[in-house]
N, C-alpha and C positions, 0 to 999 in steps of 0.2 A: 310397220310400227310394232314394237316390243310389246312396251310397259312405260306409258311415258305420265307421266305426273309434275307438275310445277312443284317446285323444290319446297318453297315458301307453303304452299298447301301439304304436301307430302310430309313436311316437320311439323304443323299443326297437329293433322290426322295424330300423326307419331303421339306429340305430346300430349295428347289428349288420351290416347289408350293407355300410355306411361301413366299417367297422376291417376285414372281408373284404376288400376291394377294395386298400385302404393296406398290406394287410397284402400282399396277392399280387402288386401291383404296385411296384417299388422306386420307379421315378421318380414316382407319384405322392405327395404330402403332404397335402393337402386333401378333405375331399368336403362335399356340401352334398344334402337333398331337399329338394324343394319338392312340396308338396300345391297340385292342382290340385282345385278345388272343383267341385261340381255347377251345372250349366248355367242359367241365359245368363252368369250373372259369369263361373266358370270363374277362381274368385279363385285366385291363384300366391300359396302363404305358406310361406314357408320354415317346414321345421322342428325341421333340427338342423345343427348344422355340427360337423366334427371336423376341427381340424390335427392333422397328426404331430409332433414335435419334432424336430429335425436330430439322427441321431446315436441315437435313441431308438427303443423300438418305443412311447414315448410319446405317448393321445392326446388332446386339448385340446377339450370340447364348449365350444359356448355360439353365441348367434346373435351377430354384429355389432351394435355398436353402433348403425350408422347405414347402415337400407336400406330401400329401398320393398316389398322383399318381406318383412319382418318382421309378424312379426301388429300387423292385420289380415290384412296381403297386398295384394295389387293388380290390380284386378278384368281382366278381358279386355278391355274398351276402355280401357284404359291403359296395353297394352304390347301388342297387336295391330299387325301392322302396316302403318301409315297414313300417307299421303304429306302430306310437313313434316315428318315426325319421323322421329328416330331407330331404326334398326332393331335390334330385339332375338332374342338366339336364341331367348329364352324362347319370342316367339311362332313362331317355324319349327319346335321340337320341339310343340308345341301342338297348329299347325294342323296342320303337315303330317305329325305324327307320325315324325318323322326325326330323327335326330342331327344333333348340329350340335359339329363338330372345329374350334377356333381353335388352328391349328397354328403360324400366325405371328399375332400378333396387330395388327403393321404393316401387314395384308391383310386383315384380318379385319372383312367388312363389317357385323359385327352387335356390334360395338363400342360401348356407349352414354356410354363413358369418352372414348373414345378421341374420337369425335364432338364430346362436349359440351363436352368439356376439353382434349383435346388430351393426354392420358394414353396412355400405352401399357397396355392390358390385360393379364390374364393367359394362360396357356396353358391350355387345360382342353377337357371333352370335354362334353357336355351329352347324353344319354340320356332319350327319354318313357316310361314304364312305363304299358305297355299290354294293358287289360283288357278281354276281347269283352262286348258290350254283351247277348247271347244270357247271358252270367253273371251281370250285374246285372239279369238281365231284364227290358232297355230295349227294346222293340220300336216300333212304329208309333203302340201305343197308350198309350204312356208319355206322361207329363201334361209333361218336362222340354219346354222349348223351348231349340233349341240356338243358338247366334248365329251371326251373319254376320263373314266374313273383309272386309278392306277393298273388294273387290269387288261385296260383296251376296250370295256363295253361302254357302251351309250349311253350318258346320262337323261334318266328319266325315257328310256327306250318305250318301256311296259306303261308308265304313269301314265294318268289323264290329266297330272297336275304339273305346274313348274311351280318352284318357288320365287317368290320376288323377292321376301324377304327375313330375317330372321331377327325375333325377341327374344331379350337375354335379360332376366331378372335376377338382380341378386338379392339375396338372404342371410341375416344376421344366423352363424353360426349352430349348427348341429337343430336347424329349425325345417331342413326338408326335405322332403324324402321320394324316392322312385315313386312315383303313381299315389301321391299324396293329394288332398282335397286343391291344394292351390296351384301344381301343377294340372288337374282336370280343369280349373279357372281360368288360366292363363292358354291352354287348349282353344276352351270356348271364345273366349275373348278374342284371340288370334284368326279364328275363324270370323268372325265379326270385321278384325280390322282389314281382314283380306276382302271383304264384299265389300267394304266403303275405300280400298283403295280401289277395287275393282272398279267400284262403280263413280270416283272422280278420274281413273283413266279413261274411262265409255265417256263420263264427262269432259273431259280434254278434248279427245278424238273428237265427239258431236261436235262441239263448238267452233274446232277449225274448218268440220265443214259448212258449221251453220253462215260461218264469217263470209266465206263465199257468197252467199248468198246477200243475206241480209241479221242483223240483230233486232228481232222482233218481241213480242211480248210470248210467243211459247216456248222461246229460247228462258225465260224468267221462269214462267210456270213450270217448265221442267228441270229447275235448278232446286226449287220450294219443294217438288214432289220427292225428289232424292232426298234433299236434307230431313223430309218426314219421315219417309223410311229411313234414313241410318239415325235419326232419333227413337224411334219405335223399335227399333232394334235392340239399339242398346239398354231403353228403358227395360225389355223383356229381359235380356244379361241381368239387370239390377233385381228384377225382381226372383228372381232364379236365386241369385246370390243370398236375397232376403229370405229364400224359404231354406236355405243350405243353413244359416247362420241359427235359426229360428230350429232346423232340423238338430245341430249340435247343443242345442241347448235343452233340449227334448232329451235327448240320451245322456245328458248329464244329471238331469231332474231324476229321470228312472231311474240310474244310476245309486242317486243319495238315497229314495226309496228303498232301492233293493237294501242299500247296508243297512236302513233303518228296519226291516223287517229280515236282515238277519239271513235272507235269503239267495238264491242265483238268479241270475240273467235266464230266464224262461223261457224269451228270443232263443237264444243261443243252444241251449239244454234241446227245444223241441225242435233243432235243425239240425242238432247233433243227433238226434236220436234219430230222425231221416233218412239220413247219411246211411248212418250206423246199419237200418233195415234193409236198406237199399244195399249195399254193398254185402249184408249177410245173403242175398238172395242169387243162388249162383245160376239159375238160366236167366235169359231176358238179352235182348239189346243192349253190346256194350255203348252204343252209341248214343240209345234213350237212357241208360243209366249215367252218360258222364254230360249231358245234357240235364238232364233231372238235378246230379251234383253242383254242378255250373249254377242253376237258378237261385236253388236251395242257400248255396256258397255266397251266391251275387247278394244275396235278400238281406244276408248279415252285413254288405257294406251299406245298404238304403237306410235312410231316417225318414219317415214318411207319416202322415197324419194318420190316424187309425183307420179313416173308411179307407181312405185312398193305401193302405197296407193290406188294410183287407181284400182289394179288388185285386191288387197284385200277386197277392198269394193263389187268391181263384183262380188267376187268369195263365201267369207263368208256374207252377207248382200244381196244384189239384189238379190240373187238365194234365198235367203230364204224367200224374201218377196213374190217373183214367186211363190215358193210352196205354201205360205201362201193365194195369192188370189184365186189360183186354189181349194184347198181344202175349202174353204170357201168364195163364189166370193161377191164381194164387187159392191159399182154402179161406174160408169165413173169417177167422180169427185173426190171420195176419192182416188180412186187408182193414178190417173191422182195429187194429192196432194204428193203422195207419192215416185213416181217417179220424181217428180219436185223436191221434199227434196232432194233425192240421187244423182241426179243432178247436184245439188247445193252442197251438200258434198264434191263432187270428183271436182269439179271445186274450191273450195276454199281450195285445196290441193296445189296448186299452187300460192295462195296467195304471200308466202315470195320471191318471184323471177321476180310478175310481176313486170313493170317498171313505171303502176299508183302508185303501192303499196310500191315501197321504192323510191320514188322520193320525199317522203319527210322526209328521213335521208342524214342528210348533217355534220354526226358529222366525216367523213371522206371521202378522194377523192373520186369522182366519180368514176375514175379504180380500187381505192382497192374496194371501196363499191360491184365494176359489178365483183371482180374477188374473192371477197367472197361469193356471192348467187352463184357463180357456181362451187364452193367449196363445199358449204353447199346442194346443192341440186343435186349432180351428184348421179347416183349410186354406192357407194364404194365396190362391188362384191370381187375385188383383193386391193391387197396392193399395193400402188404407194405411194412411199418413195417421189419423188419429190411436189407430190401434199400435201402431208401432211408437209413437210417442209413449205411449201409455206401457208398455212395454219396455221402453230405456227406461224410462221413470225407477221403474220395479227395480231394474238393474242397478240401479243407482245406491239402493238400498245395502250397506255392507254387511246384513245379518242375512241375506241372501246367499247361505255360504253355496251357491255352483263357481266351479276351482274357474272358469272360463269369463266371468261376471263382467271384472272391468275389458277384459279386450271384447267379448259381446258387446259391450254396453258403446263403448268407440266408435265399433267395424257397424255397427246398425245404425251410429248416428253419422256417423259418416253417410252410409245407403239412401237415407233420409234425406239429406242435404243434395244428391246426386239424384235419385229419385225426384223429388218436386223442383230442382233445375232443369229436368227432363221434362217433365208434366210441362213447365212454363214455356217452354221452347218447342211443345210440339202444340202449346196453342196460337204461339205468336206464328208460327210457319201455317197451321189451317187459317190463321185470319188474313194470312199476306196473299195466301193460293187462293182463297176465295175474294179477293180483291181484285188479283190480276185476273181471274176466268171471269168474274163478272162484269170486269172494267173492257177484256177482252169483246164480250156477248153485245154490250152494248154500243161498244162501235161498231162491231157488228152492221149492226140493227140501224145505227145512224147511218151507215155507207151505203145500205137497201132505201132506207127510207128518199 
């Protein structure tokens, strides 16, 4: 056995990570999966597609009328790819187990529209959902033979992973980009739907052998224990999502501060000047120095609550600077420049909350102003459904000029709505599981007695 899944279950799962993804990304409208078959064909067959409707949280299944990936599907040497033909992403998320971002579709070499016809493509993002081969328990002595890429090597030789399958989201026009927040999303998400595919194929397998046997009540309880974990999952996704959302909003507020005092991003200024130190200092570890760079660099793509920034700074950055004067010491003054920069970093983490620093936004009350920086800068660890109410609310408000306000105000009510559908449903699954173990205990108990 491959990778086997009921069809009926298999387009569920699908459609449920589909309307997640539309639901939590605005400029997306589209999603599509594709089931990648067991080996040598490794047949690509689409198996659900969902538009949004403009305007709507409306949304549209059904396959395309007219595609080579429709069932049947389309075996591996018929979209592999082979020189004379047209190149597809299909097969670079396949082989190489990678994404593949059509950000302009003008550039975009895996075009097979655009190639054959001279069409212009869509915008979209293309995801492989990757399951360790150690789960399917494919090892050496696995009877699959896997096929050749257009050069003669092994597909997936080196990997510990196969793909099963591949997500392909599309995007409303000049809305995304290589290594954008919604491709890292769609990442994670993927990852997610690979463990709940994974884990209704262990579920398939168990059950044909449990049929052998007999259909009992721990056949039940361990149907209830999976569905709590891939609810607990996903609720973690959401809230993850709710602190990215919550993080954008955070750097927009700083944002309107800074032009209101007229001044620079301080973030940015005291990472540039890091950089700057670090790179002027010609002995040392080129290694810890492009290390050092890397974190520094990485720090400017995080939006993080202030403690939880400041522990980051200590933990990746100051410790490595540590290392860095040790193994190569430096005199008083520079080092003494360099710990003043860091300083100064972790204290202008707190910018957006002091009360010099927004005293002079007045484009709403002073109580919503003081009970949104504490909104925006709490640590959001769990989900508080009230706090986040209270938070669209604010958003709601149109003298709230942050440029992001109504799609924030949407993409968190939407969270919200998904959020306590999840709360609800991983209470109904702990009261079904504590039913069957205790309905379990007590027959038990009457069959001794």
């Amino acid at each position: 056995m491959y990778f086997e899944i009921d069809r009926s279950v298999l387009e569920t799962a699908c459609r449920q990570m589909i309307e997640t993804i539309l639901f939590c990304l605005p400029n997306a409208y589209k999603g599509s999966l594709y089931r990648i078959g067991k080996p040598p064909d490794l047949i690509a067959e689409r198996i659900t597609s969902g538009v949004m409707e403009d305007g709507t949280e409306k949304i549209t299944w059904g396959l395309p009328t007219q595609s080579e990936y429709n069932p049947p599907g389309k075996p591996w040497g018929e979209y592999r790819d082979q020189p004379g033909r047209p190149l597809e992403a299909m097969a670079w998320c396949v082989e190489k187990q990678k994404s593949w971002t059509a950000e302009d579709p003008n550039t975009n070499t895996r075009s097979v529209r655009l190639q054959l016809e001279g069409k212009a493509a869509d915008f979209h993002h293309m995801e492989p959902v990757l399951v360790r081969k150690s789960d399917l328990k494919l090892d050496t002595r696995s009877a699959f033979v896997y096929p050749d890429d257009s050069e003669g090597n092994v597909l997936w030789k080196d990997s510990p992973f196969v793909v099963v399958a591949v997500l392909k989201i599309h995007f409303y026009p000049y809305t995304i980009k290589i290594g954008a927040h919604e491709t890292k999303v769609i990442k994670r998400l993927s990852h997610s739907l690979g463990t709940e595919l994974l884990s209704h194929h262990l579920q398939q397998d168990s059950m044909k052998a449990v049929e052998q046997i007999a259909k009992d009540r721990l056949n039940a309880c361990n149907l209830l224990a999976d569905s709590l974990r891939n609810t607990i999952t996903k609720s973690g996704i959401i809230i993850y999502l709710v602190k990215q959302e919550i993080g954008h909003l955070r750097d927009q507020w700083e944002g309107i501060l800074i032009e209101k005092h007229k001044g620079k991003n301080g973030k940015v200024e005291a990472i540039e000047k890091l950089n700057e130190h670090l790179l002027g200092f010609n002995n040392g570890s080129e290694e810890l120095k492009k290390c050092l760079l890397d974190a520094q660099n990485k720090f400017l793509t995080l939006s993080l609550p202030p403690q939880i920034g400041e522990n980051w700074v200590t933990k990746q950055i100051e410790i490595r600077w540590a290392e860095f004067f040790r193994r190569n010491p430096q005199d008083s003054q520079k080092q003494e420049i360099i710990w003043q920069t860091i300083d100064k970093l972790k204290n202008i983490l707190y910018f957006g909350q002091r009360p010099e620093s927004i005293a002079k936004y007045d484009e709403i009350p002073e109580s919503t102003k003081l009970e949104l920086v504490e909104l925006l800068y709490r640590n959001n660890d769990h989900f508080d459904a009230s706090n986040l109410e209270r938070l669209i609310e604010i958003l709601d408000n149109p003298a709230l000029n942050i440029p992001s306000r109504e799609r924030s105000k949407k993409t968190l009510t939407q969270l919200k709505a998904l959020a306590e559908t999840m709360s609800q449903l991983e209470r109904n699954t702990n009261f079904l599981l504590h039913q069957v173990l205790n309905g379990a205990a007590e027959e038990h108990r009457a069959q001794r007695s």
